[in-house]
N, C-alpha and C positions, 0 to 999 in steps of 0.2 A: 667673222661675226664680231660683235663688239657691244659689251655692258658694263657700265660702271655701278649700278645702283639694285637694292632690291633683297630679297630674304630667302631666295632658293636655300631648300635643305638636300646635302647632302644624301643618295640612298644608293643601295645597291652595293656590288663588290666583285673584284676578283682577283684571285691571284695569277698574275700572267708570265711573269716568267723567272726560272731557276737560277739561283746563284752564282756565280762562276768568277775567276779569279779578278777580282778588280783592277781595273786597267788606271780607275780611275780613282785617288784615295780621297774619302770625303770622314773628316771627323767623326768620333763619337759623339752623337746628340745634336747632329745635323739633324736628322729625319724626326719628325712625331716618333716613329718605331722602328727599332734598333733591324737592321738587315731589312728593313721594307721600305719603300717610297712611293705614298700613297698621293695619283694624279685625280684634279677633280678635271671630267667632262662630262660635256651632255650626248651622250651617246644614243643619239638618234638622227645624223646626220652621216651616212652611207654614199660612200666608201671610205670613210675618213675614223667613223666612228659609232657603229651601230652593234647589235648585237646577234649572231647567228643563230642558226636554226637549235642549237644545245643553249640558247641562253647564255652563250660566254663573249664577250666584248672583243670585238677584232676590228680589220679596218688597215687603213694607212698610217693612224697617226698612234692607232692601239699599236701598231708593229713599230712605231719608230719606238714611241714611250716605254717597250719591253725591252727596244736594242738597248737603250741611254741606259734603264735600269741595270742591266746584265755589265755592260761597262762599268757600273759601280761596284758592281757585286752584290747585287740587293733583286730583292724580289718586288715583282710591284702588283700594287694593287689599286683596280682602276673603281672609284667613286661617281657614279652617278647623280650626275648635281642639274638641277634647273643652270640653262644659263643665262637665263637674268641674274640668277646669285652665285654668281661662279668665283666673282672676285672676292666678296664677302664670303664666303666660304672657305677663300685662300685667304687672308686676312683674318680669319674666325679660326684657324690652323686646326682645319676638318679635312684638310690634304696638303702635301708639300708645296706642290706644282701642279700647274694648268697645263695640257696639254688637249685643246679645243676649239680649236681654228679661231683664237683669240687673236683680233686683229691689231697691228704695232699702229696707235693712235698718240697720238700728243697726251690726251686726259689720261689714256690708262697709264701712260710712263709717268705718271705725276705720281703715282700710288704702288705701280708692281713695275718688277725688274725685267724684260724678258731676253731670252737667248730666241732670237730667229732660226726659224728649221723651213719654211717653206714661202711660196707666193701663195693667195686666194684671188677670186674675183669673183662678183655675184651676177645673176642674172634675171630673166624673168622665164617662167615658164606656163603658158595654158595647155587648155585641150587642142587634140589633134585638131579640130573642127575648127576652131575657134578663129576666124580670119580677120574678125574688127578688132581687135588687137596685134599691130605689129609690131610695137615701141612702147616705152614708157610714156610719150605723148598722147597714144590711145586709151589710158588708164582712167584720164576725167571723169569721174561719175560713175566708173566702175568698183567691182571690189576686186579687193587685193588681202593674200594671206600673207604674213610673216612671222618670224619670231621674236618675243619680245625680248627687246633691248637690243637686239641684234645692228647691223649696217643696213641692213635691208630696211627694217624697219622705219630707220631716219631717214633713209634715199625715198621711201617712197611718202613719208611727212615732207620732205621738201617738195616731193614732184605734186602733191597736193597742191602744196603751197601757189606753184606754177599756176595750177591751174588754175587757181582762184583769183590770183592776179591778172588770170587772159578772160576772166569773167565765163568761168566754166565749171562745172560741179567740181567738188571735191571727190579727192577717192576715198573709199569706204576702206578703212584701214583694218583689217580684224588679228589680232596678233595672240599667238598659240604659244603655252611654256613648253612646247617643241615643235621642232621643227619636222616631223613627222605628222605633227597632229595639223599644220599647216598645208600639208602635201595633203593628206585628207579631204580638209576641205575643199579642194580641186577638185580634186576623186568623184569625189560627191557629189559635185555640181552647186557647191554653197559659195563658190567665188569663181571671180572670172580669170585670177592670177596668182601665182604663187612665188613667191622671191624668194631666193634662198644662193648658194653658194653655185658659182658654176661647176666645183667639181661635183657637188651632191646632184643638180639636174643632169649632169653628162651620165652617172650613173644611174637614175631613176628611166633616162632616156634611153639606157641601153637594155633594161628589163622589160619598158613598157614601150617600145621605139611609135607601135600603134596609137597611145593613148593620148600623150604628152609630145611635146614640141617647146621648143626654146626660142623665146620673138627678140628682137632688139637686138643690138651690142652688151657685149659682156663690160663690166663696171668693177669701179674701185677694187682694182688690182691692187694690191697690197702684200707687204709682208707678212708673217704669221708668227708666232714665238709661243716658246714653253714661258710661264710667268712663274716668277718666285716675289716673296714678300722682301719688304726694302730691307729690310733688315736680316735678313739671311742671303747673304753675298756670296758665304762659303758654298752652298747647293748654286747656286747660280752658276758659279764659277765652276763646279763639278760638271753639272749639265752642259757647258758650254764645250769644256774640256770633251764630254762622254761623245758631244755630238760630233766634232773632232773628228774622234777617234771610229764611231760610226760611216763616218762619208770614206776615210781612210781606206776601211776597211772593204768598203762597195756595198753593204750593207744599204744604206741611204738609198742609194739608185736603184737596187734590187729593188725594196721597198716602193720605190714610187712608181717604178715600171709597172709592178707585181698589179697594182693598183690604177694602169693607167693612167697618173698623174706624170710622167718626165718633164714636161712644159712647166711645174711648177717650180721644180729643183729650183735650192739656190745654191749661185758659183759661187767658187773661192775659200 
């Protein structure tokens, strides 16, 4: 996913995991709060980062964000933020670090620092039924949900774009500050498409396998990364370190297995 712009508020919270001997030493007055490391995401994008049947924030990227924490020796607490305003809110230091399928872009390195931790790639997904869609080519004139500010969001303004150049309607673009409230609209029958991350449809398609189906080719494979502000190099370098010492330890891999992501791991 990917945004640079916009006034998301921070809400939400938890604390997610216990202190333990720091593997990894990060200054005093590195963190907003002394023994905690508080990550902004938008936690509504499963299996990555949603929230479970008790209300507490879990996922793939909640479980890497508790490993890195624990490596420091700090406890964390995860921020539920729009993310349209995710970076503005790392920037506005209402959280340490991003850790929410922030995509490694040219623009956002202009502004935030990030440590790589995984691959992404987005996809398209309709109804089972739904057969005059099989590609992003069949989207002309159709609607489509996404999130805003997201990748998705711009790949299918571009694929617009296409179409109006082949002298063919535009897609009806309708973009949701989550990406869950996007999936809805599917649900519902208020759109004919819904774009979103290929690990998040691989997952919605394994609880609904009946409902939802995946058209197309999978798209802008990409890196992922925790983001810290430019100015704080010292957490950067801690995270980088912590994630290190994470894959070291097999931690990492457990993690992405746990979560049927391995295809995304990154070597080395």
């Amino acid at each position: 996913m990917t945004s640079l712009t916009g006034c998301g508020a921070a809400s939400g919270k938890a604390a997610a995991s216990a202190p333990t001997t720091a593997a990894v030493k990060i200054a005093a007055g590195t963190l907003n709060a002394a023994g905690q490391i508080t990550y902004c995401a938008d936690i509504s994008a499963p299996p990555l980062t949603f929230y479970d049947t008790a209300q507490k924030p879990t996922g793939a990227e909640i479980e890497l964000g508790d490993a890195l924490a624990a490596e420091l020796g700090v406890t964390s607490k995860w921020a539920n933020t729009s993310f349209n305003g995710i970076i503005p809110a790392l920037q506005g230091k209402q959280c340490d670090a991003i850790i929410s399928q922030l995509y490694i872009k040219p623009a956002r390195q202009a502004v935030v620092d990030f440590v790589p931790y995984m691959y992404a790639s987005n996809t398209l997904v309709v109804a089972e039924h739904n057969d005059a869609i099989q590609s992003a080519d069949d989207l002309c004139g159709k609607r489509a949900a996404g999130e805003t500010g997201t990748t998705v969001v711009q790949y299918l303004t571009d694929q617009s774009a296409k179409c109006e150049a082949a002298g063919k309607p535009k897609i009806d673009i309708r973009q949701f500050t989550r990406d869950s409230e996007a999936l809805q609209q599917l649900r519902l029958g208020l759109v004919d498409s819904y774009a979103t991350t290929l690990e998040t449809a691989a997952y919605v398609l394994k609880q609904q396998p009946d409902t939802f189906k995946v058209v197309g080719e999978p798209f802008n494979r990409i890196q992922v990364g925790a983001a810290t502000r430019k100015d704080d190099a010292a957490l950067h370098d801690a995270l980088a370190q912590a994630l290190a010492a994470v894959k070291k330890s097999g931690t990492y891999d457990a993690i992405l297995k746990k979560w049927n992501l391995p295809g995304d791991a990154l070597t080395g």
